[in-house]
DODRENZA-548451 format. One record per residue (C-alpha): residue number from 1; residue in one letter; x, y, z. Coordinates in Angstrom, 3 decimals. Example, Ala and Ser with C-alpha at 12.3 -4.5 7.8 and 13.67 -1.06 7.14 Angstrom:
// DODRENZA-548451
<i: 1, aa: a, px: 12.300, py: -4.500, pz: 7.800>
<i: 2, aa: s, px: 13.670, py: -1.060, pz: 7.140>
// end
This chain:
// DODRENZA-548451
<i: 1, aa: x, px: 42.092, py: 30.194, pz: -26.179>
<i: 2, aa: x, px: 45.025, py: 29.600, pz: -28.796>
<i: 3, aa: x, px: 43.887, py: 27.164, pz: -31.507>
<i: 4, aa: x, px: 45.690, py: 25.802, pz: -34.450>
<i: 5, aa: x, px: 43.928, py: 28.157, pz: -37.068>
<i: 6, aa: x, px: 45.880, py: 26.485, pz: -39.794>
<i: 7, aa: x, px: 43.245, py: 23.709, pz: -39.860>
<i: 8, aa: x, px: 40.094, py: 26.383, pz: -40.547>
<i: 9, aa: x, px: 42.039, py: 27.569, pz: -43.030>
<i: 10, aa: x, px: 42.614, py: 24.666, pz: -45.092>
<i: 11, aa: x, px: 39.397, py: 23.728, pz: -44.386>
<i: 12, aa: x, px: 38.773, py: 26.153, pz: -46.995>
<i: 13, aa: x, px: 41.474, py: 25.633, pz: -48.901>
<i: 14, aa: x, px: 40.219, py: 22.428, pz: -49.625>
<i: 15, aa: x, px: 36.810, py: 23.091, pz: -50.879>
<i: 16, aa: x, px: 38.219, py: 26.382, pz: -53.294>
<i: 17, aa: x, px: 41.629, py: 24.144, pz: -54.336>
<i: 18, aa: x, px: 39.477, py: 20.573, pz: -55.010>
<i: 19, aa: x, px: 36.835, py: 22.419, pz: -57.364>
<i: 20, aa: x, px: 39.354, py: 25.498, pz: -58.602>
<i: 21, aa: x, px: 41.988, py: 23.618, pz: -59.305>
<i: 22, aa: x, px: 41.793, py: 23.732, pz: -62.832>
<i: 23, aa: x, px: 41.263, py: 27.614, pz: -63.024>
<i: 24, aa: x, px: 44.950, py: 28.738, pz: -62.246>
<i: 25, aa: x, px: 47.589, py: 27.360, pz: -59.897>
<i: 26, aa: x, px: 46.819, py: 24.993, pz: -57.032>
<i: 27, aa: x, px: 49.551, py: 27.124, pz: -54.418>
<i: 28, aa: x, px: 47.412, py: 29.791, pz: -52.364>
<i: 29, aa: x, px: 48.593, py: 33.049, pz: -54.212>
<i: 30, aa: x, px: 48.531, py: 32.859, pz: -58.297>
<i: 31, aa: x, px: 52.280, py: 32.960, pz: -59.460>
<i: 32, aa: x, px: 51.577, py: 34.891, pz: -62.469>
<i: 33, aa: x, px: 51.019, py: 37.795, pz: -60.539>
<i: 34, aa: x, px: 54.097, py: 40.169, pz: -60.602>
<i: 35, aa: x, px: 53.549, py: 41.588, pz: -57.286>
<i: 36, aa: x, px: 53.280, py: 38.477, pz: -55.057>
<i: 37, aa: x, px: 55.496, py: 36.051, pz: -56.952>
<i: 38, aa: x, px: 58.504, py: 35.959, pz: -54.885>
<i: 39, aa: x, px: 60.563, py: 32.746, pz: -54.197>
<i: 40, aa: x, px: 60.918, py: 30.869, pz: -51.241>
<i: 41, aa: x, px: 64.533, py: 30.333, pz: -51.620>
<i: 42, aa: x, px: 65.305, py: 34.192, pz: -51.726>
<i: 43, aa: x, px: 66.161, py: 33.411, pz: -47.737>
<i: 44, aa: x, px: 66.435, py: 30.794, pz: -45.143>
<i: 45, aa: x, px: 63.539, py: 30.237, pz: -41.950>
<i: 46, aa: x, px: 64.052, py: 33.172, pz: -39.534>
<i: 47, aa: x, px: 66.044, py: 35.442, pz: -42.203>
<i: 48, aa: x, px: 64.284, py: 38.453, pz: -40.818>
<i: 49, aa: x, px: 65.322, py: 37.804, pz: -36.951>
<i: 50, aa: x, px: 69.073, py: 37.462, pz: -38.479>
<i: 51, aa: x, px: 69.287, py: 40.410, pz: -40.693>
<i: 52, aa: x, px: 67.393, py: 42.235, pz: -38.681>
<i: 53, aa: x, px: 65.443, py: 43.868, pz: -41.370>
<i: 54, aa: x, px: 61.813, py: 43.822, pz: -42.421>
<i: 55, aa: x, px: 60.759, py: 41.264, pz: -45.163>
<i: 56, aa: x, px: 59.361, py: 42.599, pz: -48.384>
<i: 57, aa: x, px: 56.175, py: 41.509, pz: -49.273>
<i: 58, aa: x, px: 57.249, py: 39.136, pz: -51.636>
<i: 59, aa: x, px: 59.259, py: 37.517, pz: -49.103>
<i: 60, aa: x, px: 56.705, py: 37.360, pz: -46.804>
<i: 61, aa: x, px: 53.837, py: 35.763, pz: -48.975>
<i: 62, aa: x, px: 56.156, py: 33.358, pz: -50.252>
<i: 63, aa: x, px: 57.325, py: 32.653, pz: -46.530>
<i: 64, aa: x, px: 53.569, py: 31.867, pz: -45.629>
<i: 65, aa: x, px: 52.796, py: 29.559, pz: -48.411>
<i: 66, aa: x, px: 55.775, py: 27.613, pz: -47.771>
<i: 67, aa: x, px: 55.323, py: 27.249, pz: -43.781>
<i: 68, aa: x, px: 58.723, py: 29.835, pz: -42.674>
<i: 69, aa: x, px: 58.662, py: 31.895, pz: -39.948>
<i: 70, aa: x, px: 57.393, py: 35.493, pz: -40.599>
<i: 71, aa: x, px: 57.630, py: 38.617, pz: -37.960>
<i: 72, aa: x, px: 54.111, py: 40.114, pz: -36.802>
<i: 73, aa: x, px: 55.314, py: 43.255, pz: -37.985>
<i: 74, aa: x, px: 55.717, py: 41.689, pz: -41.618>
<i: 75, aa: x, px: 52.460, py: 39.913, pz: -41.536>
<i: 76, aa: x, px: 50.418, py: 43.371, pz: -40.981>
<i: 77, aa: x, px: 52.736, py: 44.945, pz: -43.745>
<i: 78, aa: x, px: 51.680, py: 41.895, pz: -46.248>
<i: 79, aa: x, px: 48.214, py: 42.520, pz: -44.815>
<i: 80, aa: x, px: 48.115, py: 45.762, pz: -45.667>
<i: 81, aa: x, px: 49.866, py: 45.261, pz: -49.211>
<i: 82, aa: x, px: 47.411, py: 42.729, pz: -50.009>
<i: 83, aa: x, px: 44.743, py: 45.519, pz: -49.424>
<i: 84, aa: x, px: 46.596, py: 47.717, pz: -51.435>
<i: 85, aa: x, px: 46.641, py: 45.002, pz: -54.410>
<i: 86, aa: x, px: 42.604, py: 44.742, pz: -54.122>
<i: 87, aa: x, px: 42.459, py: 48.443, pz: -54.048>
<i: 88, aa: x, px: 44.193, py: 48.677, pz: -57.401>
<i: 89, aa: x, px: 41.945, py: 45.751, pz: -59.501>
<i: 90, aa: x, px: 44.915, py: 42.925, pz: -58.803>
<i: 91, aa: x, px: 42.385, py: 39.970, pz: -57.092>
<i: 92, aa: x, px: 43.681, py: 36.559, pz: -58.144>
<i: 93, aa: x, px: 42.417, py: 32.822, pz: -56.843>
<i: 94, aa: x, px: 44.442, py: 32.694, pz: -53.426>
<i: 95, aa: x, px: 44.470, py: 35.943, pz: -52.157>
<i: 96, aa: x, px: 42.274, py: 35.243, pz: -49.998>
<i: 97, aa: x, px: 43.823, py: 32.491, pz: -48.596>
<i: 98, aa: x, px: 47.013, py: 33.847, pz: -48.333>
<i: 99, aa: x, px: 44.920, py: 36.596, pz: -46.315>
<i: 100, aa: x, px: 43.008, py: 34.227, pz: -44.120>
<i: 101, aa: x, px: 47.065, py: 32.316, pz: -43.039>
<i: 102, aa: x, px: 48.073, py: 35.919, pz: -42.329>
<i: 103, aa: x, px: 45.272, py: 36.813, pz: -39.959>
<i: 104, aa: x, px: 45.951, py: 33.547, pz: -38.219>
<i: 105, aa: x, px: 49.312, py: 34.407, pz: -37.021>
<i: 106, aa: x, px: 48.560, py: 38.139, pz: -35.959>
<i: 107, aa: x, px: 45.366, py: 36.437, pz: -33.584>
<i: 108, aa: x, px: 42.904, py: 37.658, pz: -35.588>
<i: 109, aa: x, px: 40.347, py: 35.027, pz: -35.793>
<i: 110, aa: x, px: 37.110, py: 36.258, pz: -36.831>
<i: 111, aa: x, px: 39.007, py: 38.107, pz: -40.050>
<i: 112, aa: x, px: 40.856, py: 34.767, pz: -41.352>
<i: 113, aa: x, px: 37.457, py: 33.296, pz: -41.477>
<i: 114, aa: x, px: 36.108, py: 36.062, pz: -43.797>
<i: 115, aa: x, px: 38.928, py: 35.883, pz: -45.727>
<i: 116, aa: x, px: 38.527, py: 32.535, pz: -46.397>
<i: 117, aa: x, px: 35.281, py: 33.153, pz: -47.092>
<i: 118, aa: x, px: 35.991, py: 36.236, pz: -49.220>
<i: 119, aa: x, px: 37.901, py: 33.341, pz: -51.491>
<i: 120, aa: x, px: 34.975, py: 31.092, pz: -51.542>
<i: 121, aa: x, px: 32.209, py: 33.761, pz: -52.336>
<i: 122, aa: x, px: 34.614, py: 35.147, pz: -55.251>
<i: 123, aa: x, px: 34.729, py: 31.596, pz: -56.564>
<i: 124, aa: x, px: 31.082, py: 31.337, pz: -56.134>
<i: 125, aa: x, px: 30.243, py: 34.730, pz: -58.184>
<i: 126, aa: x, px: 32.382, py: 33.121, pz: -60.720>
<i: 127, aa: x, px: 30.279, py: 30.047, pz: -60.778>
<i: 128, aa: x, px: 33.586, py: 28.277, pz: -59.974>
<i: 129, aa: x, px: 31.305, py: 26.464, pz: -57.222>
<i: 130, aa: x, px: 28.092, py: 25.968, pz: -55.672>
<i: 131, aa: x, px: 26.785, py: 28.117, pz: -52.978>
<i: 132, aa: x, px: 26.065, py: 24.631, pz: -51.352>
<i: 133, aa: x, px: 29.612, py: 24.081, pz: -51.138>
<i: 134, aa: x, px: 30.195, py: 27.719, pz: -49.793>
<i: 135, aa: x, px: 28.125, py: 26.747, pz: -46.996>
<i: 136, aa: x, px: 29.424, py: 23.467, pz: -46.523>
<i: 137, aa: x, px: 32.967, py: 25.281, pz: -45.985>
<i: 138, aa: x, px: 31.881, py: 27.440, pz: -43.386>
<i: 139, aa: x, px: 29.691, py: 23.873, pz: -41.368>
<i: 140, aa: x, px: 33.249, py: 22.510, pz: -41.211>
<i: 141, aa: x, px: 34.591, py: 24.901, pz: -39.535>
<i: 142, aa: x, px: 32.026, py: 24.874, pz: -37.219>
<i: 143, aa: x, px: 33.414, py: 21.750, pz: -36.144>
<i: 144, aa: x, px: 36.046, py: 23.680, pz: -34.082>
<i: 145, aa: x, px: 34.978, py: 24.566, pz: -31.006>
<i: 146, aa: x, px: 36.930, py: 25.708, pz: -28.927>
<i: 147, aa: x, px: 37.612, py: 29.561, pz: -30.116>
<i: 148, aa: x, px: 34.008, py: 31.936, pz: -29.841>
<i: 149, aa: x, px: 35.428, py: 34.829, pz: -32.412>
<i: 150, aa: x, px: 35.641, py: 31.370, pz: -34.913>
<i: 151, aa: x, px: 31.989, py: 30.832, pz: -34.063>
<i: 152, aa: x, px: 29.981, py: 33.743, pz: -33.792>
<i: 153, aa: x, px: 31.906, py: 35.093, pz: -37.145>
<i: 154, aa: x, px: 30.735, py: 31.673, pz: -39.245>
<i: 155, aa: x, px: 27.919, py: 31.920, pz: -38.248>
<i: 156, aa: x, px: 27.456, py: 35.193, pz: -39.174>
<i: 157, aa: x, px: 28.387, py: 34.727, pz: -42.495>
<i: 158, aa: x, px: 26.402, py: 31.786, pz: -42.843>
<i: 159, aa: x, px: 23.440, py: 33.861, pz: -41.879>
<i: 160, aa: x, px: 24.472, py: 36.366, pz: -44.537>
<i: 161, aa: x, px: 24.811, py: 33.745, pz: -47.374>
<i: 162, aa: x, px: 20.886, py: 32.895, pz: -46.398>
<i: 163, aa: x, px: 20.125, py: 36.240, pz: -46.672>
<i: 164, aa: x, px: 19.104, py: 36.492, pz: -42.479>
<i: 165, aa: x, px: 20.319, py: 40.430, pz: -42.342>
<i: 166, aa: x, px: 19.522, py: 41.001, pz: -38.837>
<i: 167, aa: x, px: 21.596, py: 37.757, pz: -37.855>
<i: 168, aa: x, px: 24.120, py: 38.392, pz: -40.300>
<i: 169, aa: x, px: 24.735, py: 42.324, pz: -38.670>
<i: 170, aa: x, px: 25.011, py: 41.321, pz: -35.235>
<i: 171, aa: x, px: 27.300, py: 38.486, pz: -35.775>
<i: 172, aa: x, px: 29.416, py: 40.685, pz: -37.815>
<i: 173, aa: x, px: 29.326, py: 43.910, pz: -36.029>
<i: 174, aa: x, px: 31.238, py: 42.398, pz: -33.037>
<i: 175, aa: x, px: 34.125, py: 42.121, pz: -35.278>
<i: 176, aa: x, px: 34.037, py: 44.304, pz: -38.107>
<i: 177, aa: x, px: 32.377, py: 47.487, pz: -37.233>
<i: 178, aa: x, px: 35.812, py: 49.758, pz: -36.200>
<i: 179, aa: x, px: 36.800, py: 52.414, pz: -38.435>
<i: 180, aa: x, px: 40.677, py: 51.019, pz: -39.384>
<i: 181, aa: x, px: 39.982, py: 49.728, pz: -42.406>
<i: 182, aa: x, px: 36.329, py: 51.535, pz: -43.941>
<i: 183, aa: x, px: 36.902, py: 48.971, pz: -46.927>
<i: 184, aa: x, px: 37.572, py: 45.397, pz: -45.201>
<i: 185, aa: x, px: 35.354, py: 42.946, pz: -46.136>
<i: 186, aa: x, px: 33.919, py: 42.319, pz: -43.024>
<i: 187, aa: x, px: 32.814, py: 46.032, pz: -43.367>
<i: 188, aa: x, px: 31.433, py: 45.279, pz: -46.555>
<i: 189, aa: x, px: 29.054, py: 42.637, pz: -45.707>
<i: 190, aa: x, px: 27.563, py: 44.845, pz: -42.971>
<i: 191, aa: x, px: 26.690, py: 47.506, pz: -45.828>
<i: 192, aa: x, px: 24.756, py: 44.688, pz: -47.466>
<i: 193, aa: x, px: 23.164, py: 44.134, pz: -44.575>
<i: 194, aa: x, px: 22.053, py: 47.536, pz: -44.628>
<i: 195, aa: x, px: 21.232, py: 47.804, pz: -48.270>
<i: 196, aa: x, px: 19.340, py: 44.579, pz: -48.221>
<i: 197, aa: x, px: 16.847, py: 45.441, pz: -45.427>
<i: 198, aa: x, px: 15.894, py: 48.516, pz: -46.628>
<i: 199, aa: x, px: 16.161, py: 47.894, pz: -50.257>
<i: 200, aa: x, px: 13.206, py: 50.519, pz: -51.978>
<i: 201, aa: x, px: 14.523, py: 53.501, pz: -49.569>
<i: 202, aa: x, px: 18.204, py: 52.681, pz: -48.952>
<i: 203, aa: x, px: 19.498, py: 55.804, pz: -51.107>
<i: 204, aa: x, px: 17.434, py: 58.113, pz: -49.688>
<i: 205, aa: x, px: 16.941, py: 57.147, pz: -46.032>
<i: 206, aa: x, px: 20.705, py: 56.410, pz: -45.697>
<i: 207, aa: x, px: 22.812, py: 58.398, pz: -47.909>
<i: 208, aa: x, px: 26.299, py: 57.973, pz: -45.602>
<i: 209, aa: x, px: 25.681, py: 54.149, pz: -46.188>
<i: 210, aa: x, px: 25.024, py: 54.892, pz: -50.066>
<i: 211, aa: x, px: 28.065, py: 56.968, pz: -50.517>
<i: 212, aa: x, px: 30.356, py: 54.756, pz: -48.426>
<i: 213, aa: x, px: 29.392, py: 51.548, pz: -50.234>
<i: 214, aa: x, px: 29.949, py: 53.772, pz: -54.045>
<i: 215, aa: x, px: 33.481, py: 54.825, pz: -52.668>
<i: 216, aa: x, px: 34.668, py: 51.434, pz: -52.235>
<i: 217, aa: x, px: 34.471, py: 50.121, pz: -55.752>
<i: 218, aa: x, px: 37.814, py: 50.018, pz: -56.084>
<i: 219, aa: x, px: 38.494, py: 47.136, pz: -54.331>
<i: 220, aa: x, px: 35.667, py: 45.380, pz: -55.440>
<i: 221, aa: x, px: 36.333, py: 46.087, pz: -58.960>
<i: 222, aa: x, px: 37.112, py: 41.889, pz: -59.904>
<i: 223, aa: x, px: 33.926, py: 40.864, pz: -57.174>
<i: 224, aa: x, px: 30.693, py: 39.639, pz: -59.206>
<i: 225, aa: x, px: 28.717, py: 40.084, pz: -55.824>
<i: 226, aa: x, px: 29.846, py: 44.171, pz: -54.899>
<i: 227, aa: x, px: 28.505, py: 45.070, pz: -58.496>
<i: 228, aa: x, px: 25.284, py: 42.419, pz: -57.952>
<i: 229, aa: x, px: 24.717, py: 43.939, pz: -54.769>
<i: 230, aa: x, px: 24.981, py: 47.479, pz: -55.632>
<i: 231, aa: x, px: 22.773, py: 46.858, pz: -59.159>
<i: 232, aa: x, px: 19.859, py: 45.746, pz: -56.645>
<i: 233, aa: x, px: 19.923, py: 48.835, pz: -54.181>
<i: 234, aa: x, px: 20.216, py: 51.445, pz: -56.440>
<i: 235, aa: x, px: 18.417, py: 53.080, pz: -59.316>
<i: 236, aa: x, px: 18.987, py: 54.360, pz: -62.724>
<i: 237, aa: x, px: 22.459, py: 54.904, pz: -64.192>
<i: 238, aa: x, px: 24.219, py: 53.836, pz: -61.174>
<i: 239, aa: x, px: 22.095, py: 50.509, pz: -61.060>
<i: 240, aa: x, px: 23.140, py: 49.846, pz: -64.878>
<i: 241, aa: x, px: 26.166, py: 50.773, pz: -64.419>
<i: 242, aa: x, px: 26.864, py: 48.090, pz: -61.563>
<i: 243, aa: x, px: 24.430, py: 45.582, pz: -63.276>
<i: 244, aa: x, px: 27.085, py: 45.781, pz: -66.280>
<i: 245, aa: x, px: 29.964, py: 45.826, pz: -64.487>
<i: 246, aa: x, px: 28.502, py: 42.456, pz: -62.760>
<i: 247, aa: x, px: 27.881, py: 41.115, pz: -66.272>
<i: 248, aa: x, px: 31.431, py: 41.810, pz: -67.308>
<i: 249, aa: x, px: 33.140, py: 40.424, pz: -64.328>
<i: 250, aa: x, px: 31.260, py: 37.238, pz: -64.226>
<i: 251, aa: x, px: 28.777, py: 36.948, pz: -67.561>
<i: 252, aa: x, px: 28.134, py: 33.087, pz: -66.635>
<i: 253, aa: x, px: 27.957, py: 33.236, pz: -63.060>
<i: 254, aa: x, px: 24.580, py: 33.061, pz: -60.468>
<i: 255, aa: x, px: 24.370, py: 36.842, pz: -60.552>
<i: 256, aa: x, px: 24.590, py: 37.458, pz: -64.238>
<i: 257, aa: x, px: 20.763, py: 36.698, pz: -65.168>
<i: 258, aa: x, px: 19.012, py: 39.051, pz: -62.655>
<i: 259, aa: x, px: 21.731, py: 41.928, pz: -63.408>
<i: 260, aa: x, px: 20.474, py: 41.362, pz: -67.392>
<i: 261, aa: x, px: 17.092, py: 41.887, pz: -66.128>
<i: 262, aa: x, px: 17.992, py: 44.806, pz: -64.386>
<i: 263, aa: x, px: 19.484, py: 46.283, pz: -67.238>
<i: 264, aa: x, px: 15.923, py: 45.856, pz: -69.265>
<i: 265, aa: x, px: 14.664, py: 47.493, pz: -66.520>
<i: 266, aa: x, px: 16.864, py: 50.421, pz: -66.583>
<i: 267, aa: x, px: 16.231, py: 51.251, pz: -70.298>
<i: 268, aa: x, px: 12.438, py: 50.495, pz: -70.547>
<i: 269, aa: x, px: 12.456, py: 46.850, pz: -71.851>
<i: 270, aa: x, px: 10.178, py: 43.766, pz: -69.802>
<i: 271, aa: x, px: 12.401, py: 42.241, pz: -67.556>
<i: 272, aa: x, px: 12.403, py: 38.687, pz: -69.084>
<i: 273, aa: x, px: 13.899, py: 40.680, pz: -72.075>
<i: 274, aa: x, px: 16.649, py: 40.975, pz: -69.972>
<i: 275, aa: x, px: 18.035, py: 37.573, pz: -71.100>
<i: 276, aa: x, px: 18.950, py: 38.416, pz: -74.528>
<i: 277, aa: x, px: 20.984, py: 41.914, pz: -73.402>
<i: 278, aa: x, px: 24.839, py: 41.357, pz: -73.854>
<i: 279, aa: x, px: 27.185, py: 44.378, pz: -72.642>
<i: 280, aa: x, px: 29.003, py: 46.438, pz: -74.538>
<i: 281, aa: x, px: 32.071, py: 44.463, pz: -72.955>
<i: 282, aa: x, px: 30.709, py: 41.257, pz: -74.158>
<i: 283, aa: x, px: 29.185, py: 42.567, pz: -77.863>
<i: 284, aa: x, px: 33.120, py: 43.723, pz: -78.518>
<i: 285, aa: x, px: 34.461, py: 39.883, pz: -77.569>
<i: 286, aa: x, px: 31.642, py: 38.059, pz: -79.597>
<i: 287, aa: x, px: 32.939, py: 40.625, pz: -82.933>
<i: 288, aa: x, px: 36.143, py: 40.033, pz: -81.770>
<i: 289, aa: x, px: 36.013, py: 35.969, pz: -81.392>
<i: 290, aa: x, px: 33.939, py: 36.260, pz: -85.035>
<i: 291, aa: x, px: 36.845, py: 38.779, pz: -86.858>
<i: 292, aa: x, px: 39.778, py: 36.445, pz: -85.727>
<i: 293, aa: x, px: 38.250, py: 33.033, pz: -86.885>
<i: 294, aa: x, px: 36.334, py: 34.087, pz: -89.651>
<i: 295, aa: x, px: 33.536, py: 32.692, pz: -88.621>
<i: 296, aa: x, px: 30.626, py: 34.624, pz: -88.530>
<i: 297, aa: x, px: 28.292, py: 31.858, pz: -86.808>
<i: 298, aa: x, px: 29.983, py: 33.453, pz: -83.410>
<i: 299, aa: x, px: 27.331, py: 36.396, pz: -84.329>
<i: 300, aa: x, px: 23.942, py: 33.893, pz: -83.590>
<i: 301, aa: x, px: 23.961, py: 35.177, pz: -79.879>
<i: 302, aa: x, px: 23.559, py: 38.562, pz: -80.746>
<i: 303, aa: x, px: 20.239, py: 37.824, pz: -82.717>
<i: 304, aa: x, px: 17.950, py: 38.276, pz: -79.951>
<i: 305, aa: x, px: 19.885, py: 41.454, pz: -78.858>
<i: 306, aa: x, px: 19.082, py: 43.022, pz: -82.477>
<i: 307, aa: x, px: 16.032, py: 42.072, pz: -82.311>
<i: 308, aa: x, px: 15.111, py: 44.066, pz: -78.991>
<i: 309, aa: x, px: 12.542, py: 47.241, pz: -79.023>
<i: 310, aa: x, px: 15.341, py: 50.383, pz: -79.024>
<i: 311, aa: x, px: 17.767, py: 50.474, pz: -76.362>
<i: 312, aa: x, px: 21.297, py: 51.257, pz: -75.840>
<i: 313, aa: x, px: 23.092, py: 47.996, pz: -76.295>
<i: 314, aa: x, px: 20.680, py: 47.166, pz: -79.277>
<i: 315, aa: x, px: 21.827, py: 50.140, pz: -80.921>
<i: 316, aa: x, px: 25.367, py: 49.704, pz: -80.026>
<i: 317, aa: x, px: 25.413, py: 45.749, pz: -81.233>
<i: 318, aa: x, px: 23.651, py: 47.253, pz: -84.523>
<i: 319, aa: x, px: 26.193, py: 50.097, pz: -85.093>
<i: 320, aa: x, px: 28.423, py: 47.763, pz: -84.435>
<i: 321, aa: x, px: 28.297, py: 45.378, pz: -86.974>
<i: 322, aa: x, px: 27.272, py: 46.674, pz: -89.783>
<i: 323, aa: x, px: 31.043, py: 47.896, pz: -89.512>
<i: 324, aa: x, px: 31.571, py: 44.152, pz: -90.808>
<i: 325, aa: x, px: 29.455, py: 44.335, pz: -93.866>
<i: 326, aa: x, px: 32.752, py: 45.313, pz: -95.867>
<i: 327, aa: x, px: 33.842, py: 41.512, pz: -95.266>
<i: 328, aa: x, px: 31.997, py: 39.790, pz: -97.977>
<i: 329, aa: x, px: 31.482, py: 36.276, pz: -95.848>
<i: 330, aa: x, px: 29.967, py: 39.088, pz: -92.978>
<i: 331, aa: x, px: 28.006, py: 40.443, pz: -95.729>
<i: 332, aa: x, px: 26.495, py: 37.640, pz: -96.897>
<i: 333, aa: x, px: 25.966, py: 35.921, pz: -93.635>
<i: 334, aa: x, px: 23.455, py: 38.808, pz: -92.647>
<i: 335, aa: x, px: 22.021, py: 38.462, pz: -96.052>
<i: 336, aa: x, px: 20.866, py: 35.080, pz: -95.074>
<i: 337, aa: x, px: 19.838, py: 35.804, pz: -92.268>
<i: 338, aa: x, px: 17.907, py: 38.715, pz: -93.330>
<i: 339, aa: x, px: 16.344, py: 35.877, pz: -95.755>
<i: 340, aa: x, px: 14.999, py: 34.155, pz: -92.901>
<i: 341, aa: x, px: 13.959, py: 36.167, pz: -90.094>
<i: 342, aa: x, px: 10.865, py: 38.616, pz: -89.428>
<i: 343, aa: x, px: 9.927, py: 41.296, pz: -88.054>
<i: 344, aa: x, px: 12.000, py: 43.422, pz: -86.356>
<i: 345, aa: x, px: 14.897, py: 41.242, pz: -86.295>
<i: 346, aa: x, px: 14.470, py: 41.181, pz: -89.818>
<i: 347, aa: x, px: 14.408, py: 45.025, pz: -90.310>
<i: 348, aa: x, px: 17.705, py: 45.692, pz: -88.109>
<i: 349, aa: x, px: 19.131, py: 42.583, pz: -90.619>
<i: 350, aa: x, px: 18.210, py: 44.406, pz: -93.423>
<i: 351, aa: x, px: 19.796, py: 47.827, pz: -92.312>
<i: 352, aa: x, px: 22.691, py: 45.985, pz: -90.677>
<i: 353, aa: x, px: 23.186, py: 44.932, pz: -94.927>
<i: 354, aa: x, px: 22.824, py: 48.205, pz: -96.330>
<i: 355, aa: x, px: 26.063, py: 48.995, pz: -94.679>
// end
């Protein structure tokens, strides 16, 4: 049954545009992106049918947001250059809406709903929102009725958000499990699925699954949850590796605590230590935000860090800035410091001074 899918999706649109709204631009796709900034006026409704020519994908975007006509065999172009934009590391607030709109007109229900979805779970993994109002997003569209791809697809996701695997797979599977696109998102979930329920053994019992979800990275590179998700399944160099990426795409967000913990894990620190690890990515800003104002009170956070049994991002931060002990207001900030703390801290302090 046909249904005006243009409601579901701003359904979502609502939720991501109402909390988001001061994180970039309010219009589904992010204008300051070079690749999908095109302008509406570029052409007049039903250009393509007169020309006769295919729309670029500039065109097309832009013809979506602003309600024009645009030919199916446009909309699975943009589709496709929209995967190609995720592939390279180019995810911006909106893409995923844009998506969702462009499923809608080629009839494929069950992926605008993850696509909406894929915007509201990359807003969440920012801590943009709250996964209550995730959920909330995907109860409203349960409100429509009257299309069962719409319902069993929600409802799948809403089983995956509660972490209800089994649920979660078979809702999914009916609409995500063909081999056209190994990368979707729909795909995705269904690894996590796997990964999930078989958590302590998933490398070894299922190496296909293990190697497929690794290859995908790409287009996951600017999603907190692929990296959080990835951190938890695997073990040792891979895990940090994905716990740190996590960290660096999203140091604030819901995912960021347990990937620190993680991280303690992986180089032979208590978990609860975890909370004082920063990145490498994140000791660089903190020097950074410290060099350019002068202040050197931007350094505090990295106490804890320094003051860590020996491990790789302790030594790093410690390397690190005693590079600043040349600046005489660095050099005599650690010297009070020194003054004050003990033990360890105050023996990294100490060195960190000696330059």
């Amino acid at each position: 049954m046909k249904i005006n899918f243009y409601f579901l999706t701003f359904i979502f649109s609502l939720f991501i545009l109402t909390i988001c709204c001061s994180c970039n631009e309010t219009r589904g796709v992010a204008v300051s992106s070079p690749r999908l900034s095109g302008k509406a006026e570029r052409f007049p409704p039903g250009a393509a049918e007169k020309t006769g020519r295919n729309l670029s994908r500039e065109e097309a975007v832009s013809a979506r947001q602003n309600g024009l006509p645009v030919p199916e065999h446009s909309l699975q172009q943009t589709l496709d250059e929209i995967a190609e934009l995720e592939r390279s590391g180019s995810w911006f607030q909106g893409l995923g809406l844009t998506e969702s709109g462009l499923r809608e007109n080629t009839g494929d229900y069950a992926g605008a709903v993850a696509a909406a979805f894929k915007e509201l779970a990359w807003a969440y993994g920012l801590g943009l929102i709250k996964k209550e109002e995730v959920e909330q997003g995907l109860l409203n569209v349960l409100t429509v009725k009257n299309e069962e791809s719409v319902m069993i697809c929600a409802n799948a996701i809403l089983a995956f958000i509660n972490e209800r695997w089994d649920d979660a797979t078979f809702g999914l599977k009916k609409y995500f499990n063909q081999p056209d696109e190994p990368d979707g998102f729909g795909r995705w979930m269904i690894l996590v699925c796997a990964m999930e329920k078989n958590k302590k053994s998933f490398e070894i019992d299922d190496r296909y699954s293990s190697e497929t979800y690794k290859s995908i990275r790409a287009r996951y590179a600017k999603f907190p949850e692929y990296w959080y998700r990835g951190a938890r399944v695997f073990s040792g160099t891979i895990a940090a590796q994905y716990a740190e990426n996590c960290i660096n795409t999203s140091p604030l967000g819901p995912y960021a605590n347990e990937c620190r913990s993680i991280l303690a894990s992986c180089t032979g620190l208590k978990t609860e230590d975890g909370l004082s690890i920063k990145t490498k990515m994140e000791i660089e800003s903190l020097i950074s935000q410290s060099v350019n104002s002068g202040n050197p009170e931007f350094l505090n956070s990295l106490l804890p860090l320094i003051a860590l049994p020996d491990n790789p991002y302790t030594v790093y931060a410690v390397s690190a800035l005693r590079s600043l002990t040349s600046v005489p207001k660095f050099r005599d900030y650690f010297n009070s410091q020194a003054g004050s703390a003990k033990g360890r801290l105050a023996e990294r302090l100490s060195y960190i001074c000696r330059g």
